[in-house]
C-alpha positions as CSV (number, residue, x, y, z in Angstrom):
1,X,124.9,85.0,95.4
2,X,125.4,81.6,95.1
3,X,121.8,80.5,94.7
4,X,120.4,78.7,91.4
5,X,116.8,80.0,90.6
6,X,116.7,81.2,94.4
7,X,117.7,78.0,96.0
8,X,120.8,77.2,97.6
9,X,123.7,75.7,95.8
10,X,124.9,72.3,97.2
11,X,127.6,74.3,98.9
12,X,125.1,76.5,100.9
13,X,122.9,73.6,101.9
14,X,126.2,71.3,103.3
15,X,127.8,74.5,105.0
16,X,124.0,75.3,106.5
17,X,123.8,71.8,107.7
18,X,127.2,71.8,108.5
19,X,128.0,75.2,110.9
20,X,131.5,73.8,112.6
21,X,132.7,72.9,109.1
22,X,131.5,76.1,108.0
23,X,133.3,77.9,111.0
24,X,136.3,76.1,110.3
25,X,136.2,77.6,106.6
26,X,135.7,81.0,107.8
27,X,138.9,80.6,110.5
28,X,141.1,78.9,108.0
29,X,140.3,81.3,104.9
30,X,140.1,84.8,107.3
31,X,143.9,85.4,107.4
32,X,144.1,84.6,103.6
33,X,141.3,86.9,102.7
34,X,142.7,90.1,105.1
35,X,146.3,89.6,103.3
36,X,144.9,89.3,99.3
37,X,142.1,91.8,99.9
38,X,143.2,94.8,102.4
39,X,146.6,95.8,100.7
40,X,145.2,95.8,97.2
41,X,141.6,96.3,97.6
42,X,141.6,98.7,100.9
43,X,139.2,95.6,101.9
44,X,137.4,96.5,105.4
45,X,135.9,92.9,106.1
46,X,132.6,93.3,105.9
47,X,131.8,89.5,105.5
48,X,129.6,90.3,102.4
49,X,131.7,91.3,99.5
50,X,131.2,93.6,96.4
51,X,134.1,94.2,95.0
52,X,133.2,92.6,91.8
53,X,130.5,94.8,91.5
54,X,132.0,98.3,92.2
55,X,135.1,98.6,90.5
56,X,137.3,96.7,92.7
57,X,136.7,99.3,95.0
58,X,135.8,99.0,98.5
59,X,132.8,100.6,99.3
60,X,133.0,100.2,103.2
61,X,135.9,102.7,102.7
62,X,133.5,105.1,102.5
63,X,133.4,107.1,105.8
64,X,129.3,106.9,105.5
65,X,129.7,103.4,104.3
66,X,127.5,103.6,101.7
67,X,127.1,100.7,99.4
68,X,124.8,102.2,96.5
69,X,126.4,104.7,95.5
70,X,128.2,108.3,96.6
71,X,126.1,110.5,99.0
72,X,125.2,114.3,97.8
73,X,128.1,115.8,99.6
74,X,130.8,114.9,96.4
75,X,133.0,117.6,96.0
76,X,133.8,118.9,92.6
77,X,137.1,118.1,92.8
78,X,135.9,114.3,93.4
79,X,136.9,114.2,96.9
80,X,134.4,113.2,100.0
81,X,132.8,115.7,101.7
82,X,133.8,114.2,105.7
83,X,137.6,113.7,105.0
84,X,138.2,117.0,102.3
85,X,141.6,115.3,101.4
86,X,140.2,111.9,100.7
87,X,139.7,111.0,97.0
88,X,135.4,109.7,97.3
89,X,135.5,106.1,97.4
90,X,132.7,106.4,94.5
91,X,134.2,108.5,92.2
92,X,137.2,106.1,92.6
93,X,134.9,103.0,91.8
94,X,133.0,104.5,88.9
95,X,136.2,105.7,87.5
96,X,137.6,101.6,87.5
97,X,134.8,100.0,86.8
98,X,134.7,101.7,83.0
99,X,137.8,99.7,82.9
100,X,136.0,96.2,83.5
101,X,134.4,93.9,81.6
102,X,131.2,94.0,83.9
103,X,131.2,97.6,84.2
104,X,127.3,97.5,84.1
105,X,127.2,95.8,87.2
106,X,128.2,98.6,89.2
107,X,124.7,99.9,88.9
108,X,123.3,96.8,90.3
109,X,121.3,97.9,93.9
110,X,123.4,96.0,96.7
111,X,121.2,94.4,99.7
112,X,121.8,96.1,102.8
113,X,125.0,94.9,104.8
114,X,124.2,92.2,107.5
115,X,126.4,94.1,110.4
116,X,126.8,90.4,112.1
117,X,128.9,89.1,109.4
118,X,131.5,92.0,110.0
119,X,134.9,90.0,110.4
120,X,134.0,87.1,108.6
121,X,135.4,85.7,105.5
122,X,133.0,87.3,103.0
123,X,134.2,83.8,100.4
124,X,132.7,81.1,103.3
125,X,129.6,83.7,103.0
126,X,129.5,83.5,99.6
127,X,129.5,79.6,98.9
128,X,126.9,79.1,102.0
129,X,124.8,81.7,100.2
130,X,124.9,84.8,102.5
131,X,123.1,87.5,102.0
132,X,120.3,85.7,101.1
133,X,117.6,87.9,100.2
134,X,114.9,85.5,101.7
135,X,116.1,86.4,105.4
136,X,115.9,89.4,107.0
């Protein structure tokens, strides 16, 4: 979050004042963001993005989309219980994120997704403070 003791950064508070500037952002950077993030990071664009916090891993590539964690239905053999031949998408994160300096993080409860962001460039998000846990 980009918030300092729970208030917004000068960057949130220009981009909340600011929408057509922020919109501009989010059009300009979208394109980047789908070519970095989808072909190394199986990024689905959810507008609010954890990859720093879950092993480089996508976690919207879970079929459930679960963002907390895996669901009971693991399979011993690791793989998710909807698609059989699908390695779980949090076995796969758990597994990197021993790997990272911030491997803690990983257990870190995520706020639930905002669905109207989905599309959006999850970096404008994060400099105008989105999610921000004082909204709905």
């Amino acid at each position: 979050m980009s918030a300092v003791g729970g208030r917004p950064t000068a960057a949130a508070r220009f981009l909340e004042t600011h929408p057509r500037v922020a919109r501009f952002f989010d059009i300009a950077l979208r394109p980047i963001e789908i070519a970095l993030k989808k072909p190394v990071f199986g990024c689905r664009m959810c507008g609010q993005c954890v990859l720093h916090e879950t092993g480089l891993t996508c976690p919207m590539g879970c079929p459930k989309t679960l963002r907390n964690g895996p669901c009971g239905g693991v399979r011993l053999n690791g793989h998710c219980e909807v698609i059989p031949e699908m390695p779980c998408v949090w076995v796969r994160a758990e597994g990197r994120s021993r790997w990272l300096p911030w491997r803690g993080s990983i257990l870190r409860i995520q706020p639930s997704l905002d669905w109207s962001q989905k599309g959006h460039s999850s970096w404008v998000n994060y400099f105008a403070g989105l999610p921000r846990e004082d909204r709905p």
